[in-house]
N, C-alpha and C positions, 0 to 999 in steps of 0.2 A: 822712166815713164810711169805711169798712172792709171785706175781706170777713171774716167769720165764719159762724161756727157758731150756726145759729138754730131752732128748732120751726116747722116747717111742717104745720098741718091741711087735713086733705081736708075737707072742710063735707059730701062727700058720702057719707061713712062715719060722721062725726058726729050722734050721736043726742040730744044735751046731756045724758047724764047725770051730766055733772060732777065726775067723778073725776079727770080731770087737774088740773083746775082746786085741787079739794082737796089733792091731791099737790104742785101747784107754791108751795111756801111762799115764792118769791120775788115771786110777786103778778103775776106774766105772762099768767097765763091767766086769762080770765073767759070764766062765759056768758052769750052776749049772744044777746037773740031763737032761744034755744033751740038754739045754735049754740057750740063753745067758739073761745073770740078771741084770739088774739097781741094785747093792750093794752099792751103796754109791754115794746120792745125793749131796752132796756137794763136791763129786769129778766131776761130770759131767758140764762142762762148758757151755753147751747148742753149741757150735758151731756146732757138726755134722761131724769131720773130721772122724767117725767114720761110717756114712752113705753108703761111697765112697766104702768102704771094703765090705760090706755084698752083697754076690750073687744072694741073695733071696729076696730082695727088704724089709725087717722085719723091719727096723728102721725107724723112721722119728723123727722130731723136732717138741712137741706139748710143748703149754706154759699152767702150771697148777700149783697150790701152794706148792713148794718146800722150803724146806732149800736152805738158800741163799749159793752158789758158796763160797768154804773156800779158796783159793789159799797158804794159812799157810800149809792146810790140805793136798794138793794136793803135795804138794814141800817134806813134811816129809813124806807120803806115794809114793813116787816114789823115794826118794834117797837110799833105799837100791837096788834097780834095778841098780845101777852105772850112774855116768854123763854121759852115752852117752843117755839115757832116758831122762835125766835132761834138756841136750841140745837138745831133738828133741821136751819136752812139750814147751820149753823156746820158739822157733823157728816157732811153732806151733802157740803160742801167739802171737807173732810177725806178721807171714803172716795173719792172721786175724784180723791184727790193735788194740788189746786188749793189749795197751801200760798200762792203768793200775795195772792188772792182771800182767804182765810182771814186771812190777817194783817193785810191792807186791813180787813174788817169786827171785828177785835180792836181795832185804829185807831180806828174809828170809836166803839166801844164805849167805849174808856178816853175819848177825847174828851167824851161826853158821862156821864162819871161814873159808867158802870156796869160792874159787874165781868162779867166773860164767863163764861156758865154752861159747866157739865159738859160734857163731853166726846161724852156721849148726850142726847137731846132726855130730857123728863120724859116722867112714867110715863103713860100714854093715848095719846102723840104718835103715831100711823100715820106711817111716814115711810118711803122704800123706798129706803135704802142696803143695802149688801152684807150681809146676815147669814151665821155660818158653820154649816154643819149639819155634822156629823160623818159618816162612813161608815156606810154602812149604814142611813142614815136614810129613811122613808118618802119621798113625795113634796115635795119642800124647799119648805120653807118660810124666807122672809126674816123674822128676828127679832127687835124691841126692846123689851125691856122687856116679857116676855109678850105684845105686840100684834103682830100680822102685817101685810102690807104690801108693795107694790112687785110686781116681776115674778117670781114663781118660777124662772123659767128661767136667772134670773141669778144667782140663790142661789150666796155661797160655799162650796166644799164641797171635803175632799181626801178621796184613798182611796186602796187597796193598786193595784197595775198587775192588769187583767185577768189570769189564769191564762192558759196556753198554750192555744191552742185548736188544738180536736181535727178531725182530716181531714174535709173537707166529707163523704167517705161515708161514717165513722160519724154525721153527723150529720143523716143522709138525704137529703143533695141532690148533686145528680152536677154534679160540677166541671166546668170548663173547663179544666183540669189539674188535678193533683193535688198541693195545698200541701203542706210535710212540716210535723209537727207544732209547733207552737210559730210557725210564721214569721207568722201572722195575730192574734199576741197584740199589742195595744194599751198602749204605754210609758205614757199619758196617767194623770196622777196628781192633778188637780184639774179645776176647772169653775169659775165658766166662765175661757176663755181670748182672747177679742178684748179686745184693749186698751184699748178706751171703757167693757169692761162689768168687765173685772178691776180691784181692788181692792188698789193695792202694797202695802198693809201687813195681808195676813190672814196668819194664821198660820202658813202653810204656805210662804209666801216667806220668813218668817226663816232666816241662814245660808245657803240653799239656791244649786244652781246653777241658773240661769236660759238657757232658750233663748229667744229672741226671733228667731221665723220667719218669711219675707213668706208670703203665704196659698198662692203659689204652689207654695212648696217642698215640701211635704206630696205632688204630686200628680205632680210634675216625679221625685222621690226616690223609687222602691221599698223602700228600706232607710229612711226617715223616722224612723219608732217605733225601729229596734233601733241605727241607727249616729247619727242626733243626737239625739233625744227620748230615750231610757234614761237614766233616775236625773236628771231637772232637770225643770224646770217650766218650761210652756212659755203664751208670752205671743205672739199671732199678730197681722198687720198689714199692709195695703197702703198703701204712698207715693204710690202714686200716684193711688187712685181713694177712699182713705176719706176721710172729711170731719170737722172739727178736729182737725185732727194737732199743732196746737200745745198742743192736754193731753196727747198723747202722751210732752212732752219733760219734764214733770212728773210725767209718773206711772213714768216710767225715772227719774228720780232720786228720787223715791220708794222705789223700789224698791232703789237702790243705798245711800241713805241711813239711810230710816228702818228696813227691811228687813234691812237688811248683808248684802247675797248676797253666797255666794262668787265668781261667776265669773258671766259673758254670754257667751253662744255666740249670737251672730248668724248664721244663713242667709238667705241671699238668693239670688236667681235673678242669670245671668247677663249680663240685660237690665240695660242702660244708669240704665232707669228705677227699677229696686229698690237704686241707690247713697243715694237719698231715705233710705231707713231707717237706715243707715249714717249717712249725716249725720245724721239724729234721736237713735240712742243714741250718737254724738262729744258734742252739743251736749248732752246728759243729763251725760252723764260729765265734762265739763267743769264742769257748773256743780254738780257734786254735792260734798260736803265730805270724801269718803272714794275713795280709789282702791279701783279694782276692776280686775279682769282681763278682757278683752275680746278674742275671736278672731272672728274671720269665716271662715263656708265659705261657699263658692261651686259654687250647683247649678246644670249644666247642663241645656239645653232638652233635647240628642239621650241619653237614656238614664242622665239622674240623675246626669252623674258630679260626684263632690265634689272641691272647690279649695280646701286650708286658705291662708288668708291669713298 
């Protein structure tokens, strides 16, 4: 066994209403005695598209020594459910850049004589990968095929950069100094942005330049938004404390690949331990089929200062 990335339920926020368990097309979850149950570890992929669905907050992603992820296992435990399942696990793969997973149960498929459906699950299928809502849209909604699904908050979505915002005392609250206009305007040009919940191939990473930030630089850097975030899309991540980081190095060459960005600007902090991410998007860009251009700055602890590499 291994450690990985697995579904952890709390029983005590579990009310069995069953929606993870519906959501999980890899057949992981059941409910059992009115309870939902991890049944079968090497069906659980560790992604979480199953998170999005529970009302009571009972799930999360803890990495501890499991059976390694069967994707053989998962493809013959879900083909008696019919190919519209088949095409929403496939699809599912897909939007979380787990191209080898994905090509494993294409494997498995042509082995056993069947052609690999569409690209989207069929038309009824609830399934809660990325949908893209456009600007300006009401309250987002994730969308396939007219059905809804998964967690709104993940909803892919881009938009124009906030407008300059105007002095805290026009806007009736008494500062703690007084900003000059513009300097609290927000560069952030899409949603979402943590790297388990982004999506490398929506349409707003095509061409583009890409920042990729540990969580700490945002807060270490006063100038964040106006001297690395302005005009690139930005993808956030800690090395040292998130859990399965090795979809991380597939959803960076996703991104490089399927994506074609022009350019990765990586920040990190000056701590020892944010070098992790650096090595995450080396070993992305190595195994990716297309060169890209890749710089590092370096944020310091005492006063944000920046270190081009």
């Amino acid at each position: 066994m291994a450690t990985r990335t697995v579904i952890e339920i709390d029983e005590s926020l579990c009310d069995g209403c069953g929606l993870c368990a519906n959501g999980c097309h890899e057949g992981a979850l059941r409910i059992i005695d009115g309870k939902a149950r991890l049944v079968g570890e090497r069906l659980c992929d560790g992604l979480g598209a199953c998170i999005g669905e529970c009302p009571r907050g009972a799930l999360r992603t803890v990495e501890r020594e499991v059976e390694a992820y069967d994707e053989r296992k998962v493809i013959e435990n879900i083909l008696p459910k019919g190919m519209a399942t088949v095409a929403a696990h496939l699809d599912h793969l897909r939007s979380h850049g787990q191209d080898s997973w994905h090509a494993q149960a294409l494997a498995v498929l042509a082995e056993k004589g069947l052609a690999a459906p569409g690209s989207g699950p069929a038309a009824g299928v609830k399934f809660g990968a990325l949908g893209v809502a456009s600007a300006g849209s009401p309250t987002p909604r994730i969308v396939r095929n007219g059905m809804s699904g998964g967690c709104p908050g993940s909803a892919a979505r881009s938009f124009a950069p906030a407008a300059p915002a105007a002095p805290a005392r026009e806007q009736g609250i008494r500062p703690a100094s007084a900003p000059s206009a513009g300097s609290m305007a927000s560069r952030l040009e899409q949603w979402p942005i943590q790297l388990h919940l982004v999506n490398p191939r929506a349409p707003y990473f095509a061409g583009a330049d890409v920042l990729i930030a540990a969580d700490c630089t945002a807060f270490a850097c006063g100038a964040f938004h106006q001297s690395l975030l302005a005009g690139k899309r930005l993808v956030i991540a800690c090395p040292k404390l998130d859990t399965g980081k090795e979809v991380y190095v597939d959803k960076i060459r996703a991104l490089i690949d399927d994506s074609a960005v022009a350019s990765i600007t990586l920040a990190i902090m000056e701590v020892p331990c944010c070098g992790g991410l650096r090595r995450l998007v080396d070993e992305a860009a190595a195994g990716a089929s297309r060169a890209v251009p890749v710089s590092t700055v370096v944020v310091g602890i005492e006063g944000g200062s920046l270190t081009w590499m």
